[in-house]
Backbone as CSV, one residue per row, in Angstrom:
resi,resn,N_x,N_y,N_z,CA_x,CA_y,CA_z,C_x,C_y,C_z
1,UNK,-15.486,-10.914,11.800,-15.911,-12.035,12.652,-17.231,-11.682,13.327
2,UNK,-18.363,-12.509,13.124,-19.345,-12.500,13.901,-19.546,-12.270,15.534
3,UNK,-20.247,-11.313,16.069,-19.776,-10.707,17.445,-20.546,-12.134,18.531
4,UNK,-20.898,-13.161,18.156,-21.054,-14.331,19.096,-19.764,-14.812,18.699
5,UNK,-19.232,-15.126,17.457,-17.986,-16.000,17.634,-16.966,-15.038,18.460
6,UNK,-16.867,-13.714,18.401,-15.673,-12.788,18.848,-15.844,-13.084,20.097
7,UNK,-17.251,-12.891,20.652,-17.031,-13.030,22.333,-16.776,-14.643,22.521
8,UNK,-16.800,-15.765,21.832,-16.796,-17.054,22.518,-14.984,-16.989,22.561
9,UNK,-14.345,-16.480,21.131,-13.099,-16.166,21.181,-12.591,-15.565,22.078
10,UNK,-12.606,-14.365,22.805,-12.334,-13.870,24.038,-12.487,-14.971,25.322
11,UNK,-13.609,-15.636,25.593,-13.784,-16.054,26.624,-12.774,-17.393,26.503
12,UNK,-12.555,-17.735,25.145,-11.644,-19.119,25.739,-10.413,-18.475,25.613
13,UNK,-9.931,-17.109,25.315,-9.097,-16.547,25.346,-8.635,-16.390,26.985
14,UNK,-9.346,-15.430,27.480,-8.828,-15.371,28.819,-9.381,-16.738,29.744
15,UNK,-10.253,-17.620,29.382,-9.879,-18.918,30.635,-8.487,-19.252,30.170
16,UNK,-7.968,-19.278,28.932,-7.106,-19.744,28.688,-5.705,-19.460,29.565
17,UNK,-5.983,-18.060,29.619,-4.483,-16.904,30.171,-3.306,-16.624,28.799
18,UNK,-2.473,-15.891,29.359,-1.248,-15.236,28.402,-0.338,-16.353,28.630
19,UNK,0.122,-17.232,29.681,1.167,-18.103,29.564,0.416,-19.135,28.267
20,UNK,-0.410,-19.480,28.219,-0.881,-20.997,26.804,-0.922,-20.236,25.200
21,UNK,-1.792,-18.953,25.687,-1.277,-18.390,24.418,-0.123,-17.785,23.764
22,UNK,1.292,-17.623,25.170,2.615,-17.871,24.609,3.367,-18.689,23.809
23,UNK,2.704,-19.681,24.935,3.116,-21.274,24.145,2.577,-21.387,22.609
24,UNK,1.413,-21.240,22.484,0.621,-21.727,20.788,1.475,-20.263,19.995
25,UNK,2.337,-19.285,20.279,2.490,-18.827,19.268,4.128,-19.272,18.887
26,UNK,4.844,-19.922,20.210,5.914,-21.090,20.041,5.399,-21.752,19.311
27,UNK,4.534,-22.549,19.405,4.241,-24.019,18.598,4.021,-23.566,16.887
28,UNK,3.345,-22.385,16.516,3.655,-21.831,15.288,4.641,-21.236,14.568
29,UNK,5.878,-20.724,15.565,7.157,-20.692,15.264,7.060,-19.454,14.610
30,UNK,6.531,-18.790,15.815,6.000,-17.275,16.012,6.767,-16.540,17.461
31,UNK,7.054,-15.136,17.360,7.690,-14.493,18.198,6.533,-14.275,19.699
32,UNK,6.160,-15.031,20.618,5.112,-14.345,21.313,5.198,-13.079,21.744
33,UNK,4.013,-11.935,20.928,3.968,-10.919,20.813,3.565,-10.015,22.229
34,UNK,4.556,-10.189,23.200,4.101,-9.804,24.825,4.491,-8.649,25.211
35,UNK,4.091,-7.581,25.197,4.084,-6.535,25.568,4.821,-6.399,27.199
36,UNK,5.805,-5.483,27.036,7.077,-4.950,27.879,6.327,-5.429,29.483
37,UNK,7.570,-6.583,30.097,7.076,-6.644,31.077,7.096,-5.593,32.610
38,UNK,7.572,-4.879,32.195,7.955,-3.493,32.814,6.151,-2.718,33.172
39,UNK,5.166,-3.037,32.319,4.237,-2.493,32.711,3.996,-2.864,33.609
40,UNK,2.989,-2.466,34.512,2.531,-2.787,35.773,0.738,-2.487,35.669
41,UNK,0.278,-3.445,36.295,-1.615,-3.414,36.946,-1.375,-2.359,38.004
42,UNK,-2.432,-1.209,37.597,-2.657,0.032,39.089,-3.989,-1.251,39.587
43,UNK,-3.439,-1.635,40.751,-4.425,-2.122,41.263,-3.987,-3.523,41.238
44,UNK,-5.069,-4.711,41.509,-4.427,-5.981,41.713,-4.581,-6.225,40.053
45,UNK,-4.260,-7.337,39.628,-4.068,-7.856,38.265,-5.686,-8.239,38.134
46,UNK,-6.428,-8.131,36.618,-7.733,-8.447,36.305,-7.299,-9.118,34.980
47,UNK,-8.234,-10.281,34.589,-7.748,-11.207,33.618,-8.596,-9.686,32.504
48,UNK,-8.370,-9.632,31.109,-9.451,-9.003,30.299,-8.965,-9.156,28.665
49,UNK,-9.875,-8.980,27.879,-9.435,-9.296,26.309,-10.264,-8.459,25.806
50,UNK,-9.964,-7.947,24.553,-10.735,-7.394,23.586,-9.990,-6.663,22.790
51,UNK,-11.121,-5.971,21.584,-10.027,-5.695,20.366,-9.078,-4.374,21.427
52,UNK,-8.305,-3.649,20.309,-7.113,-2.827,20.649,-7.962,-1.542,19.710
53,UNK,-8.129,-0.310,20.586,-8.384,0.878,20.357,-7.403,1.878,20.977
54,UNK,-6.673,1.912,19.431,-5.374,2.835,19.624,-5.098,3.622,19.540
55,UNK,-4.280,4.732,20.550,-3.775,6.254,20.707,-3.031,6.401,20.928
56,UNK,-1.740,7.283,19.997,-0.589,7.625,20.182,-0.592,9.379,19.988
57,UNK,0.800,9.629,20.720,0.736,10.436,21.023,2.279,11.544,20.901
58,UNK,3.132,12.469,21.222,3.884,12.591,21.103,4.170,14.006,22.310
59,UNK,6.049,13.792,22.779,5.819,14.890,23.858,6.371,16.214,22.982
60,UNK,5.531,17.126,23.204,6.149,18.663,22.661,5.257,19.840,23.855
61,UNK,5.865,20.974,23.202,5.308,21.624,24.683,4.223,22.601,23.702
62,UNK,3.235,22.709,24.202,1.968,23.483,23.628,1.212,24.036,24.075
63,UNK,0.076,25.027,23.946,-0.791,25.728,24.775,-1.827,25.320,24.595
64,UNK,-3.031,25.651,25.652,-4.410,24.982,25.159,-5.049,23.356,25.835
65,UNK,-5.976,23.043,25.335,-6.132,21.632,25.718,-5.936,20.757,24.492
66,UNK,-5.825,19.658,24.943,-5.815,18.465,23.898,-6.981,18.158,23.446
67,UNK,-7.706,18.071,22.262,-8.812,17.885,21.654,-8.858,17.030,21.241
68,UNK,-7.303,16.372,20.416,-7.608,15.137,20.264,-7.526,13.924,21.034
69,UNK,-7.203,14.203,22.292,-7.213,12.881,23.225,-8.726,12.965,23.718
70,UNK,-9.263,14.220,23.431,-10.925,13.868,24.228,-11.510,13.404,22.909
71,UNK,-11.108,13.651,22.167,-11.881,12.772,20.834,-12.034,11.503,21.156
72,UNK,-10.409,11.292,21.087,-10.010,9.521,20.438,-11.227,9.125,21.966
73,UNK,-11.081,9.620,23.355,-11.934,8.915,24.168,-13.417,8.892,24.111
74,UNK,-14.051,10.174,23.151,-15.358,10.007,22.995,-15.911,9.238,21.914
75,UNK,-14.698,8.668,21.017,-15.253,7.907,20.019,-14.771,6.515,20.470
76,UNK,-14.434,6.161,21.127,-14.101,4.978,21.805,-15.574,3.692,21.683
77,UNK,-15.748,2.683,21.552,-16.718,1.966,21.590,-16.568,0.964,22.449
78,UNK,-17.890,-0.202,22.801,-17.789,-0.786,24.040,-17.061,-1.670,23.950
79,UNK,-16.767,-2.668,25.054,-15.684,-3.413,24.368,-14.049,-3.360,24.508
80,UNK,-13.795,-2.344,23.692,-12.414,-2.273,23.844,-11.009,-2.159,24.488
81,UNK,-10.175,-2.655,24.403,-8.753,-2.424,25.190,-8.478,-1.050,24.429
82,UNK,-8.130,0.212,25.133,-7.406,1.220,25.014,-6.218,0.505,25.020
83,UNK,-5.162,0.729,23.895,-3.768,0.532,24.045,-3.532,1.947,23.931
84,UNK,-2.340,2.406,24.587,-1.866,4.467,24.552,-0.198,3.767,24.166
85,UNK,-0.058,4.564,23.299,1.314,4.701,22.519,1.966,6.047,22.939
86,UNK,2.892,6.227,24.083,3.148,7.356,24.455,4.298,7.996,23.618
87,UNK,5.125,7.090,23.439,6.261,7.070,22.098,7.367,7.482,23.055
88,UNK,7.974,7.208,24.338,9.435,7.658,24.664,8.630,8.871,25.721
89,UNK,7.529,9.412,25.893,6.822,10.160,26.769,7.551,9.861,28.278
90,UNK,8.201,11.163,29.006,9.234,10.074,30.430,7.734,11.559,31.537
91,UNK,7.902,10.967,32.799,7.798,11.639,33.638,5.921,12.352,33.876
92,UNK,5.311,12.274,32.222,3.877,13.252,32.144,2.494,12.136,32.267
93,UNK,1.499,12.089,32.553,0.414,11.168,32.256,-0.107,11.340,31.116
94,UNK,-0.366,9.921,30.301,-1.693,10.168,29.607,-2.926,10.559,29.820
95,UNK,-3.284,9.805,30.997,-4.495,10.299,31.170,-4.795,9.823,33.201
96,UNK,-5.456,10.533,34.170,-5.687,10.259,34.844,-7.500,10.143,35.041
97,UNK,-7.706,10.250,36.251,-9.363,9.685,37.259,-10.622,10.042,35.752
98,UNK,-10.779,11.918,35.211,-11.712,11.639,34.953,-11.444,11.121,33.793
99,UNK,-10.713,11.188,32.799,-10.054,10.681,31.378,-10.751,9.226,31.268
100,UNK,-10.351,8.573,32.391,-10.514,6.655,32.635,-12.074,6.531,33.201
101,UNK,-12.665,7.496,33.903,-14.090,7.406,34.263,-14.372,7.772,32.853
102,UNK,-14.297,8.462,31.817,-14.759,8.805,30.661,-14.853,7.355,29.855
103,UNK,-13.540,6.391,29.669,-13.199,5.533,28.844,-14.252,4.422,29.330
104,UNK,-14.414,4.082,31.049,-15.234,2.990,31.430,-16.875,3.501,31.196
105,UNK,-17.021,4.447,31.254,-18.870,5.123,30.989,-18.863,4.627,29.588
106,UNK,-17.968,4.387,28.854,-18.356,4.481,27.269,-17.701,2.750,26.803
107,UNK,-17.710,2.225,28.141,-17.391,0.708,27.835,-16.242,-0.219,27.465
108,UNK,-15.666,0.597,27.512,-13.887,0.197,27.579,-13.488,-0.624,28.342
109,UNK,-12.995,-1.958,27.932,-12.902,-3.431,29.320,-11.174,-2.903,30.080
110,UNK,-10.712,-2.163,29.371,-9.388,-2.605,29.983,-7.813,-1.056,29.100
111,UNK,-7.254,-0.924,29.628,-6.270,0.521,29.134,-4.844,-0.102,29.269
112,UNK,-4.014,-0.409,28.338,-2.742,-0.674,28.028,-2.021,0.365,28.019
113,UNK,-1.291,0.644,29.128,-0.197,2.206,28.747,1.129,2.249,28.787
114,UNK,2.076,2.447,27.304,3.365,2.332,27.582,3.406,3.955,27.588
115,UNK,3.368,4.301,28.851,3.463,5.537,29.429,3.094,5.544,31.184
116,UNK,2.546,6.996,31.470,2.429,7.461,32.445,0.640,7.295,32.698
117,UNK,0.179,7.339,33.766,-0.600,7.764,34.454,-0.813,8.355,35.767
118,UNK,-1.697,8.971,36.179,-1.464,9.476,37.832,-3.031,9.092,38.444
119,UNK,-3.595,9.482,39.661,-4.967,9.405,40.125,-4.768,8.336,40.212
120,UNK,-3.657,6.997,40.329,-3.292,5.783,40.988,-4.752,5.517,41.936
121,UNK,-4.700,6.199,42.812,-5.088,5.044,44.260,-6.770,5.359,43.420
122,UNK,-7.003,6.196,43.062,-8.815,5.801,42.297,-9.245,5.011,41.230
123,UNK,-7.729,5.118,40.561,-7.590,3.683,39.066,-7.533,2.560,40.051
124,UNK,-7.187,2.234,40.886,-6.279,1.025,41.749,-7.600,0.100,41.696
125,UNK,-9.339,0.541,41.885,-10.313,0.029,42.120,-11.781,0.579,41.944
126,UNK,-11.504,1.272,40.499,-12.718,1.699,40.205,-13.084,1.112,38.896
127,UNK,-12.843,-0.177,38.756,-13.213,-1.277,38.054,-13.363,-1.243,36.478
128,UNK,-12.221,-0.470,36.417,-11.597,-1.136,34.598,-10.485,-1.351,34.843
129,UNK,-9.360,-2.016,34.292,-7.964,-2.642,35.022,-7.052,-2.019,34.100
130,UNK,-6.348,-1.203,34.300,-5.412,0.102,33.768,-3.504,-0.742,34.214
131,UNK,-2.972,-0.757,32.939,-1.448,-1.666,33.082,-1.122,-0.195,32.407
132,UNK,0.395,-0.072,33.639,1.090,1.392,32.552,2.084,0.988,33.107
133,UNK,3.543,2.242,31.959,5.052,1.428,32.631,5.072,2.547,33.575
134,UNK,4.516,3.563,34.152,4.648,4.626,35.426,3.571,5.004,35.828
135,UNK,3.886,5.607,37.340,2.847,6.581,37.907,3.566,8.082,37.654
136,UNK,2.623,8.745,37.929,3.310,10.428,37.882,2.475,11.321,38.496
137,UNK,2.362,12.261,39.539,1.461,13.178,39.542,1.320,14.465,38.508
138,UNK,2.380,14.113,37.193,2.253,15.712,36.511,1.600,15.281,34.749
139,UNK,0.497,16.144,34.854,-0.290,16.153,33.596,0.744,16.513,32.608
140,UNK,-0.007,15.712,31.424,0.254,15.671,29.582,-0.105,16.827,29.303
141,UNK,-1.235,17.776,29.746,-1.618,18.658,28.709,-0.145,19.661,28.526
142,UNK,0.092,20.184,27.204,0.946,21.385,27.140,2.528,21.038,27.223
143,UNK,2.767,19.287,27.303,3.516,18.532,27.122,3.817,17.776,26.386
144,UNK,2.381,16.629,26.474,2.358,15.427,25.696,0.933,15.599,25.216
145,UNK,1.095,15.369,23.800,-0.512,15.297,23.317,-0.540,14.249,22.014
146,UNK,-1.813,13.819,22.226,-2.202,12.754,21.165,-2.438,13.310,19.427
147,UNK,-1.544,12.389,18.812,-1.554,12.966,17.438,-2.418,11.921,16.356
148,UNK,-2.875,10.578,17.235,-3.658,10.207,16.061,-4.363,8.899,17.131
149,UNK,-5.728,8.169,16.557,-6.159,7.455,17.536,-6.320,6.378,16.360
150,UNK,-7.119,5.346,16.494,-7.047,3.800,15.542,-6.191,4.250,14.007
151,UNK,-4.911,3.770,14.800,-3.722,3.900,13.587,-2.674,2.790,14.212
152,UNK,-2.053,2.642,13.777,-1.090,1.645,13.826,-0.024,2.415,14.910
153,UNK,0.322,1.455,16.095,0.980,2.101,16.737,1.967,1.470,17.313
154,UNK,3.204,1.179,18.062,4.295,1.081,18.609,4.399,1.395,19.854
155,UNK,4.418,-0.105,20.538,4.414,-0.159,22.415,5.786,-0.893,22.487
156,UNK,6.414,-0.746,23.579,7.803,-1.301,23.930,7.291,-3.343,24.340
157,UNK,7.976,-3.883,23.791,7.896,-5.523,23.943,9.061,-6.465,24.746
158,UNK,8.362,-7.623,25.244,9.479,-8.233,26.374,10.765,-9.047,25.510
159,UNK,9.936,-9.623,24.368,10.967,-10.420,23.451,11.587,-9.385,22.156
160,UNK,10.708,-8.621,21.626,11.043,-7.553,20.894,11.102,-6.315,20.995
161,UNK,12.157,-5.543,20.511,11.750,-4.378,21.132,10.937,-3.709,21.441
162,UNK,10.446,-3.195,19.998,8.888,-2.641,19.958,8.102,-3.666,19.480
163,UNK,6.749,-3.478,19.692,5.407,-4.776,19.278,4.522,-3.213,18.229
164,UNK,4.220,-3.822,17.111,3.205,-2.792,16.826,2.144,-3.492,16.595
165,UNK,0.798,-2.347,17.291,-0.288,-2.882,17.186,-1.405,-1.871,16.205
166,UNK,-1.939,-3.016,15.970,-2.938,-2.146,15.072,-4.586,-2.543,15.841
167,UNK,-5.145,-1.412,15.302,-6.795,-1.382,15.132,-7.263,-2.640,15.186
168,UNK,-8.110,-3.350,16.439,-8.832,-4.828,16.068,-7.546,-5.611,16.022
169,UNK,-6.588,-5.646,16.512,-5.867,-6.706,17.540,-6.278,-7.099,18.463
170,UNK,-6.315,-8.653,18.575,-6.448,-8.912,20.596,-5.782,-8.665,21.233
171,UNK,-5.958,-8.373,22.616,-5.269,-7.677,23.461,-5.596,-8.539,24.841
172,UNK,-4.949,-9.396,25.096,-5.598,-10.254,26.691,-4.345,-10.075,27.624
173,UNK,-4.828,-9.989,28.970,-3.663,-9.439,29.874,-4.295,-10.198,31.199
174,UNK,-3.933,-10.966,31.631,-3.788,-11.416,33.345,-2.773,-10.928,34.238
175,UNK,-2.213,-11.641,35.307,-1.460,-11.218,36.503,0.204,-11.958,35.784
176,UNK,-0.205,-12.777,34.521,1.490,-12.852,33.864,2.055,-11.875,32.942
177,UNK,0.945,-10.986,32.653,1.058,-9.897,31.744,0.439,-9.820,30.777
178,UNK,0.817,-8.944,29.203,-0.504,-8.598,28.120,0.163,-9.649,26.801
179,UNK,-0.527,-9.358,25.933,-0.129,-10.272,24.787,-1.061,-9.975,24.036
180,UNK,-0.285,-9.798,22.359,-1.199,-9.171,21.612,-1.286,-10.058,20.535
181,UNK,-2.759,-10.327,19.619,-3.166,-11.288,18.904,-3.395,-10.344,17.631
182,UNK,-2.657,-10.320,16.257,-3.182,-10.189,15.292,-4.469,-10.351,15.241
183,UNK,-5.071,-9.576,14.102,-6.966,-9.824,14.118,-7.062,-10.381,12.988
184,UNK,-5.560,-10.940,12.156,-6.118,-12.082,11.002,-5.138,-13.263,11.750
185,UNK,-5.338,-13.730,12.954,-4.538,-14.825,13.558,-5.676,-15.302,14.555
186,UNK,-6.649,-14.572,14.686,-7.477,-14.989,15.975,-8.210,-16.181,15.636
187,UNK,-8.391,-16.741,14.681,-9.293,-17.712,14.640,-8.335,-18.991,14.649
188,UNK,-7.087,-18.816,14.096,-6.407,-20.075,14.357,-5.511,-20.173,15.673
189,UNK,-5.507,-18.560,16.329,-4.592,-18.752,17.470,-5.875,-19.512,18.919
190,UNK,-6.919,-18.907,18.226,-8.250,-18.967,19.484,-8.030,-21.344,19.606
191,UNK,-8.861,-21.645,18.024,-8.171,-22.948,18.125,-7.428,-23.908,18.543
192,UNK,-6.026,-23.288,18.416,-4.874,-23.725,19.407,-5.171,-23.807,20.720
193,UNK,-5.678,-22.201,21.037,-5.111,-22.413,22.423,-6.301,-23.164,23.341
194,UNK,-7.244,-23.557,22.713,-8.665,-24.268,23.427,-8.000,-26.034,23.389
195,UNK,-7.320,-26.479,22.136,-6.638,-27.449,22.548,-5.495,-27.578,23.438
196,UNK,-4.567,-26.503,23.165,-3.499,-26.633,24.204,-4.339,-26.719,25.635
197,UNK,-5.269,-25.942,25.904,-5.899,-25.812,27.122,-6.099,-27.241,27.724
198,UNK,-7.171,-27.871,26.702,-7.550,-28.941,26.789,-6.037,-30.243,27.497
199,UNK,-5.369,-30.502,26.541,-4.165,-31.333,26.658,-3.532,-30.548,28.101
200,UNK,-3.100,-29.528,28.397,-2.365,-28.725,29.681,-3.206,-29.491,31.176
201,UNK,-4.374,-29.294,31.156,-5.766,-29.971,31.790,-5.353,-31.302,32.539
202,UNK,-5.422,-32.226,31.173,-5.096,-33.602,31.338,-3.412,-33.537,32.282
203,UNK,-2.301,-32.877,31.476,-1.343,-33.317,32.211,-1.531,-33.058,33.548
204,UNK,-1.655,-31.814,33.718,-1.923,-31.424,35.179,-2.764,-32.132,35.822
205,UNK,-3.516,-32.967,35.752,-4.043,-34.067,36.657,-3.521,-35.098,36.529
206,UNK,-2.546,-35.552,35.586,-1.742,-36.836,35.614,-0.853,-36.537,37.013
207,UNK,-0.040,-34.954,36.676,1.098,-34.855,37.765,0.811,-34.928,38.938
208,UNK,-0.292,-34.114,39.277,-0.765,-34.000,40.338,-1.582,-35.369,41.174
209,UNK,-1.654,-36.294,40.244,-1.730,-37.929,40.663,-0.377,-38.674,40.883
210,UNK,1.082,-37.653,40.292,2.103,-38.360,40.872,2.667,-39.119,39.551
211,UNK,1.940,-38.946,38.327,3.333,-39.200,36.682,4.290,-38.611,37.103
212,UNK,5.273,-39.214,36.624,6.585,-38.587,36.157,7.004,-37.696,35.346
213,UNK,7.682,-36.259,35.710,7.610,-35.571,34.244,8.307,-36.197,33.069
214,UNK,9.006,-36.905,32.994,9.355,-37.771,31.540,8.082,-38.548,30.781
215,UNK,7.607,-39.038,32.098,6.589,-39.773,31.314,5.911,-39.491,30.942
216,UNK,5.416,-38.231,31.359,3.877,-37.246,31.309,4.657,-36.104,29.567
217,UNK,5.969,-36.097,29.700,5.937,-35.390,28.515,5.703,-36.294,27.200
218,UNK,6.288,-37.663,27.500,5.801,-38.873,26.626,4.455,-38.612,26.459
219,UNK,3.822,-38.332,27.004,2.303,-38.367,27.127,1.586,-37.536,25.831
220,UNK,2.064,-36.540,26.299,1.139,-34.750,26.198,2.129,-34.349,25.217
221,UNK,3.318,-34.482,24.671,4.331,-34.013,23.970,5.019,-32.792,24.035
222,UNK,4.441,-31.839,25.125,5.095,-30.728,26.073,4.471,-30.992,27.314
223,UNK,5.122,-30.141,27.948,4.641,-29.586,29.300,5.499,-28.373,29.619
């Protein structure tokens, strides 16, 4: 996809939000692919989208540093949602303060973690928006280490168990939570959801003039 159409896609992506693009993957009679609502925003909730740059990882106990988690972050490009695949990781961080100052210097919009992080209160507002299912003060290294980065990976999901995501998935997350877009679905999910937008628009100023919800679903054919 051409990087003007990708960004116009993003942007009607997040005016859109994660609740419309739930709905359009109902209306295709599709599982909406929403990532475990158990994660949590360090910090207040930030709307953000972009592809999925993925790292998984696994816990074993080892000596040394992790080389490949400073990889997967120095090859990181601008743009991207870090998704971290901790795999069942309980209690250790992926990554804390300078790890995430590393990921935002190198342009990273946003970090998906079905895991741990720690350095909370400096993630909370140092302006990339970090969702994980814990805090922890005790480091990954010599615990948990990353065994592979843009590979296909496995995050815990609200409707399914696991969601797997791959390389160049969308990834958009507001204050209702994340939701992940195939990267051969984006052009017909982007579509949808600029009409659903559109039609959602209209009702909501019918109601808010005082329609009836019967009548207003007569109308709009959901609400």
């Amino acid at each position: 996809m051409h990087n003007n159409t990708m960004e116009s896609s993003l942007e009607a992506l997040k005016t859109a939000g994660t609740a419309v693009i739930a709905d359009v993957f109902d209306s295709l009679h599709r599982t909406p692919p929403v990532v475990d609502t158990c994660l949590r925003s360090i910090g207040p909730a930030t709307v953000f989208a972009g592809p999925a740059y993925t790292v998984t990882g696994e816990s074993v106990r080892f000596t040394g540093g992790d080389r490949a988690k400073l990889e997967a972050i120095d090859n990181m490009p601008a743009g991207v949602v870090a998704v971290w695949a901790s795999r069942c990781a309980k209690g250790v961080c992926c990554f804390g303060d300078l790890l995430a100052s590393a990921m935002r210097a190198r342009g990273c919009v946003a970090a998906v973690v079905d895991g741990g992080v720690r350095d909370t209160a400096y993630l909370a507002d140092f302006g990339m928006p970090v969702v994980a299912r814990y805090r922890t003060p005790v480091q990954g290294v010599g615990r948990w280490r990353v065994t592979g980065s843009q590979v296909k990976v496995w995050v815990r999901g609200t409707l399914e168990e696991w969601l797997c995501v791959s390389p160049g998935d969308i990834v958009v997350g507001d204050s209702d939570g994340e939701i992940v877009i195939p990267h051969d679905m984006l052009e017909e999910v982007t579509a949808k959801v600029i009409e659903w937008s559109r039609i959602e628009s209209g009702s909501r100023a019918d109601i808010v003039a005082g329609m009836p919800l019967l009548e207003a679903l007569e109308k709009y054919g959901h609400l």
